[in-house]
N, C-alpha and C positions, 0 to 999 in steps of 0.2 A: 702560703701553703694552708687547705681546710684541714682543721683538725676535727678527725672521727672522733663520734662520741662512743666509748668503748662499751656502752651500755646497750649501742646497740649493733655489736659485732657478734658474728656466729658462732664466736665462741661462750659469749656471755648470753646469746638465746641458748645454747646449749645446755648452761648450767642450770637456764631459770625450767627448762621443760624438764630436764632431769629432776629437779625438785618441786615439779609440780607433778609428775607422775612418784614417785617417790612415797609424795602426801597420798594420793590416789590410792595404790598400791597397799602402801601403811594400813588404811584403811578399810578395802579389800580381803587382806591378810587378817586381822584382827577378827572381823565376824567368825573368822573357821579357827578363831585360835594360835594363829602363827604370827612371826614379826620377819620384817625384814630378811631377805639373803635366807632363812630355814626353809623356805619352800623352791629356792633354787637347787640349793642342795640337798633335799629331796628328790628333786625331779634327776639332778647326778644319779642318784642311787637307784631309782627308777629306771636308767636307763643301763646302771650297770651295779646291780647287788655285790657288797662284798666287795669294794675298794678301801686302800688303806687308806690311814692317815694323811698320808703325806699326795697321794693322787689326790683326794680329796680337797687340801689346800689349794693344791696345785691347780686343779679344775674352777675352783673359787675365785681363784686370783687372793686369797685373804693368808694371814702370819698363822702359822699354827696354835698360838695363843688362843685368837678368837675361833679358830676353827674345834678347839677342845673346849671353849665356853658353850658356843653352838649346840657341839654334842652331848652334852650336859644338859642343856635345858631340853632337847630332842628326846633324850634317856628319859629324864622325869616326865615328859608327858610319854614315855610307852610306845613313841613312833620307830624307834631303832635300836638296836644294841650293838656294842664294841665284843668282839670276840679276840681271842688271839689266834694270829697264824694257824693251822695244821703243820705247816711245816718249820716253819719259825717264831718261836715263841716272844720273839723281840718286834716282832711286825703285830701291829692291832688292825682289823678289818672291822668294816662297821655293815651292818645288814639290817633293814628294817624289818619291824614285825608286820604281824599281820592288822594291826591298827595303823601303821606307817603303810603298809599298800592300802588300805581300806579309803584312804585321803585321796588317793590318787586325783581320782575322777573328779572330786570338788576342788582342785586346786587346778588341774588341766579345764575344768568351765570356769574357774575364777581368770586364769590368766587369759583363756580363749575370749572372755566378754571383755575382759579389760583391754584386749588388742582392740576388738569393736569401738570401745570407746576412744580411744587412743586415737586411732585411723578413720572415725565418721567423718562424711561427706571427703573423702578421698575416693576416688573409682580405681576398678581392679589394677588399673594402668600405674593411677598416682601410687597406689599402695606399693607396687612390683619396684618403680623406678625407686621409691623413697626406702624403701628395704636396701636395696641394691646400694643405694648414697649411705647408709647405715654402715652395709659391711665395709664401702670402701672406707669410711671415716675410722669405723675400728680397728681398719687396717693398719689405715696413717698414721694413727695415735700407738700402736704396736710396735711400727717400723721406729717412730720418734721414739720410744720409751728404751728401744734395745739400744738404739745409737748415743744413748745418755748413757746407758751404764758400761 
C-alpha cells in the first residue's frame, strides 16, 4: 500500500491557502484600521442595522465572549454602538454610526481587489466553477459539523 503524504491532501492545501489569505487579508485590514473578522461583521450590519447580540454571534459563527471583545474595540473606534431594546430592555441591539457606514465603501474596494487578487489568471468560467466547489465544500463541512454534535 502507497502512503499519501498528508501534506499534500486538500485538506492540508486548504489550511495553508486559508492562512495565506488570512496574512493577506491581515494586512489589507490594517491600512484602513481594522483586524480580522471586524470588517465581516460590519458588512452584517451593513446589510442588516440593529441586530442583536446574539444574531450577531450567530451570523459570525464566533462565542459571545469574543463577539462583546469585538464590540468593544468597534465602540472605541466610533464605528458602532450598543443600544438597548425599545421594547426589551434585556435585549442589546448594536447600530453603527455614521463613521461605521462612512467605511463602507473602503472596505467593500478592499475586499472587491482582494477577490482580484485572490482569483488572478482564473477566467470568468474557473471563477464561477471554483465559487460553486467553495459553497459545496462549506456545505460539506456544515453537514459534518451538525452530524458531530
Amino acid at each position: 500500500m502507497i502512503e499519501q503524504n498528508p501534506l499534500l491532501t486538500t485538506t492540508c492545501l486548504m489550511v495553508r491557502v486559508a492562512k495565506a489569505h488570512r496574512v493577506l487579508v491581515n494586512a489589507a485590514l490594517a491600512k484602513i484600521n481594522l483586524h480580522i473578522g471586524q470588517e465581516i461583521l460590519l458588512m452584517e450590519l451593513w446589510q442588516e442595522d440593529g441586530l442583536t447580540q446574539t444574531e450577531l454571534a450567530e451570523r459570525l459563527c464566533i462565542e459571545p465572549p469574543t463577539l462583546t471583545k469585538m464590540l468593544s474595540r468597534l465602540e472605541k473606534k466610533k464605528l458602532l454602538e450598543k443600544r438597548k431594546d425599545t421594547q426589551d430592555a434585556r435585549i442589546c441591539r448594536v447600530f453603527l454610526t455614521e463613521k461605521g457606514y462612512a467605511i463602507q465603501k473602503s472596505v467593500t474596494d478592499l475586499w472587491l481587489n482582494l477577490d482580484e487578487t485572490v482569483l488572478a489568471n482564473l477566467s470568468p468560467e474557473e471563477r464561477l466553477l471554483f465559487r460553486s466547489f467553495l459553497i459545496q465544500i462549506y456545505n460539506n463541512l456544515e453537514s459534518a459539523k451538525q452530524s458531530q454534535l
